[in-house]
C-alpha positions in Angstrom: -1.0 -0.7 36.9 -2.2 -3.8 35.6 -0.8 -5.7 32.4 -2.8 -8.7 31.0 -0.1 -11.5 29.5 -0.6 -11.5 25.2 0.6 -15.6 26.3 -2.0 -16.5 28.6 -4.5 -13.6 29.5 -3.7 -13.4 33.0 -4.4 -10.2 35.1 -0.7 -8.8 36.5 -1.2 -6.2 38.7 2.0 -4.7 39.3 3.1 -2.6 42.5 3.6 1.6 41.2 7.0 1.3 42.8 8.2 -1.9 40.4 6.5 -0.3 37.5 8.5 2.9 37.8 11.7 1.8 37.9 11.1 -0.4 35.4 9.0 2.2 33.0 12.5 4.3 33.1 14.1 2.2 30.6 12.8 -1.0 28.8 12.5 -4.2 30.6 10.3 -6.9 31.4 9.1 -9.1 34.2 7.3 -12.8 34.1 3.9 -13.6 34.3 2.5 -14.6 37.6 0.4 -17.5 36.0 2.0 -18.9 33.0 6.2 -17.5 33.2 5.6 -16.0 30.3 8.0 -12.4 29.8 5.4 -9.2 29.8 7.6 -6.1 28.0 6.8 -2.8 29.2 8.3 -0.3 26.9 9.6 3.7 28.5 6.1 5.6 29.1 6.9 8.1 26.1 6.6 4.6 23.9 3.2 3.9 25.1 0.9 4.0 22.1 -3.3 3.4 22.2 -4.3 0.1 20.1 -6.7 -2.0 19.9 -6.1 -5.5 18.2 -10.3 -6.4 17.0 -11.1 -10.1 16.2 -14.0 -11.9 14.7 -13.3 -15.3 13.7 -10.5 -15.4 10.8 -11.0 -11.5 11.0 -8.1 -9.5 12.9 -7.6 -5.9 12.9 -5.6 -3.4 14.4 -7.2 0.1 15.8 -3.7 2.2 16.1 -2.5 5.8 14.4 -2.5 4.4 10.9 -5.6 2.9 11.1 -8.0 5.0 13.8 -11.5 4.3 12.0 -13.0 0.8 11.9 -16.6 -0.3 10.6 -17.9 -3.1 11.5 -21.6 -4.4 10.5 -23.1 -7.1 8.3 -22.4 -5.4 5.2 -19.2 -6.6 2.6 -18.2 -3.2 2.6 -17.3 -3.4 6.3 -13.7 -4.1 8.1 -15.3 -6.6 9.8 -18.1 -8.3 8.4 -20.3 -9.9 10.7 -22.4 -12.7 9.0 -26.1 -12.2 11.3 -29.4 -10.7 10.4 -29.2 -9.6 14.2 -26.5 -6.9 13.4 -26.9 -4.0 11.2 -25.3 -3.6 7.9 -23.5 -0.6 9.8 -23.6 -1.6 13.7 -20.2 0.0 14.8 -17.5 2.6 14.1 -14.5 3.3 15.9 -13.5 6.4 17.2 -10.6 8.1 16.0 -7.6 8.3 18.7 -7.8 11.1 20.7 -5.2 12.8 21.3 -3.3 12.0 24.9 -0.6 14.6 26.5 1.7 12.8 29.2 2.1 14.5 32.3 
């Protein structure tokens, strides 16, 4: 499995046999580039998201908020300031829904 550090965006690929002991019960291990602590929460706590930003513009795609617009138009999430982009270029999908084995 790979993690990317929130810190410093570095890829951590981590061996399946020190991810599953560790994905048992919360823990954590350290970055290989910066030191930084990368959490990994028990597999049942795994939840989809998506963190969206554009400039001072952040947004979170999660369970409580599954549908994001983003386009040139003010009525948009995320409003994108170019005559290049349509006034509704993109919509996210709602989550679909993910059984664990």
């Amino acid at each position: 499995m790979i993690i990317f550090c929130e810190e410093c965006g570095a890829k951590n690929d981590l061996e399946s046999g020190t991810l599953t002991s560790i994905a048992k019960k919360a823990g954590s291990l350290k970055c290989r580039n910066c030191g930084d602590t990368l959490v990994i929460s028990p597999i049942r706590d795994f939840q989809s998201r998506l963190e969206l930003k554009y400039r001072d513009q952040i947004l979170e795609v999660n369970k409580r908020r599954s549908i994001v617009t983003i386009g040139r138009d003010k009525e948009n999430d995320i409003v994108v300031k170019n005559k290049l982009v349509s006034r509704s270029h993109a919509v996210t999908l709602p989550q679909a829904q993910v059984r664990p084995d």
